[in-house]
N, C-alpha and C positions, 0 to 999 in steps of 0.2 A: 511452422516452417522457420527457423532460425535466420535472423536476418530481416525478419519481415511479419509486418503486425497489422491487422486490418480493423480501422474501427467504423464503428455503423454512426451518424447522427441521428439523434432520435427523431421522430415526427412529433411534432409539425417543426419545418425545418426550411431555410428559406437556402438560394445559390448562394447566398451573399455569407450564410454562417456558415453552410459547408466550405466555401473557401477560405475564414477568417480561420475557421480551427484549423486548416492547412494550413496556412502561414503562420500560425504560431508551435504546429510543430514542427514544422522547417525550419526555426530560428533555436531550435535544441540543439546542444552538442553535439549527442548520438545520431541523431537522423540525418540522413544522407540525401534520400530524396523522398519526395510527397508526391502520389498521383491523386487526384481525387475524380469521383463520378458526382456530380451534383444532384444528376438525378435521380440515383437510389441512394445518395447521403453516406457515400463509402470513402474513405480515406484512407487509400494504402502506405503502409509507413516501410522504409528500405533503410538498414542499420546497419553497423557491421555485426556478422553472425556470431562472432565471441563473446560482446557486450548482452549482458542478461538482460533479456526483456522487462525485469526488475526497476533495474537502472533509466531504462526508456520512459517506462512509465511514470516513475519518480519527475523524470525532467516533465514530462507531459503535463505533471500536478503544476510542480512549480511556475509553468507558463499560463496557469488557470485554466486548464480543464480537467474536467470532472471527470473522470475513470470511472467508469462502473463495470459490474457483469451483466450477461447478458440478463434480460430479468425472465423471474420465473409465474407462472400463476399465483403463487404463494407469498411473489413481493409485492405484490397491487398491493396487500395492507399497508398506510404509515403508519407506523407505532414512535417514530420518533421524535421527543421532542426538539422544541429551537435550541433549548440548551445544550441538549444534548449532542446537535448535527454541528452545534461550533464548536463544542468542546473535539469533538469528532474530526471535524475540519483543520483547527489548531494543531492536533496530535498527529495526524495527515502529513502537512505538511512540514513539523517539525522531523518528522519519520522520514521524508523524502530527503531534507535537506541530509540529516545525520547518516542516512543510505548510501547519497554522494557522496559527501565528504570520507565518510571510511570507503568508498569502493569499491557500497556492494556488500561488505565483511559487517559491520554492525545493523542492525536498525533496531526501533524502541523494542520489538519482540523480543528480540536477545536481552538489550539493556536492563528490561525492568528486571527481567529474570536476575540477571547475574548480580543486581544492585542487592536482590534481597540477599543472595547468597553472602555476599561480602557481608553485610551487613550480621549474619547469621554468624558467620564466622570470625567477626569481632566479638560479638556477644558471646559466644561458646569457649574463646579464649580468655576469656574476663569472666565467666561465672566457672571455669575450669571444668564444664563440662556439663555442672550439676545441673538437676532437672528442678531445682526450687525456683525458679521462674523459666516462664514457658517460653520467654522470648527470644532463644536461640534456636528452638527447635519448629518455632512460630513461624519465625523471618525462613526460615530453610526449606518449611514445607508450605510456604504462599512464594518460594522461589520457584520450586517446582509445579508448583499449581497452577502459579500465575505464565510458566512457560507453557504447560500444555493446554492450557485454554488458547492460550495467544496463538500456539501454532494449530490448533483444530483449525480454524478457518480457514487459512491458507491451506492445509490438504484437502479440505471440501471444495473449494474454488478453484484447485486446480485440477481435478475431477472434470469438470464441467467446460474445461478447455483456453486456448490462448485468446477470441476472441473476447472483444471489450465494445464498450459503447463511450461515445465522450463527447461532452456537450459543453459548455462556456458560450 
């Protein structure tokens, strides 16, 4: 429903943390009001309906909590490692800050993509086209590669609907 965004706190889960992640997403720009149930760990969020749930989310990282989907039988596996969940983490929240700051209009999804393309396109202008080194047609097809992997996830996740979970 536009405007309004509901997250679960996971179990085990005490009053004291379902209220803490209330108040710190009451202290975001977007959110306008917080009602929370302590006892079934739900946190209704009220925003204005034009601002893309995107954007909410974004701030929701930046105040330290975790976003997730809902989970599936098939995510009980970790397969990830430390390195990997801060590199993750890092990339996260640089993607939120850069999501703000343009708008909404950028985030690293776009960026990486369009970096190779430019890139692709200085090299294609400097070898004039020719194909004796692969490095223009290289950067241009890990431009597009690298966007439609990046944006697969995001059409699968949003498949599976606007509900979130969020923990800190």
């Amino acid at each position: 429903m536009p405007g309004r965004a509901r997250l679960r706190v996971p179990k085990p889960r005490s009053v004291q943390q379902v209220r803490s992640i209330a108040r710190r997403a009451g202290r975001t720009k977007h959110v306008r009001d917080v009602e929370v149930n302590p006892a079934t760990g739900s946190v209704l969020l009220t925003f204005p309906s034009d601002d893309p749930i995107d954007l909410v989310i974004d701030e929701l990282r930046l105040v330290g909590l975790e976003i997730r989907r809902i989970a599936t039988p098939t995510d009980s596996i970790h397969t990830e490692s430390r390195g990997a969940a801060l590199v993750r983490g890092v990339l996260g929240r640089s993607n939120a800050q850069l999501h703000l700051l343009t708008r909404g209009q950028v985030d690293l999804r776009l960026a990486v993509p369009a970096a190779y393309m430019a890139l692709a396109g200085v090299n294609f202008v400097r070898r004039r086209g020719r194909l004796t080194e692969a490095s223009w047609y290289q950067l241009l097809y890990w431009a597009f590669d690298s966007f439609f992997k990046l944006h697969e996830q995001a059409t699968v996740a949003r498949r599976s609907g606007p509900r979130a979970r969020a923990g800190g």
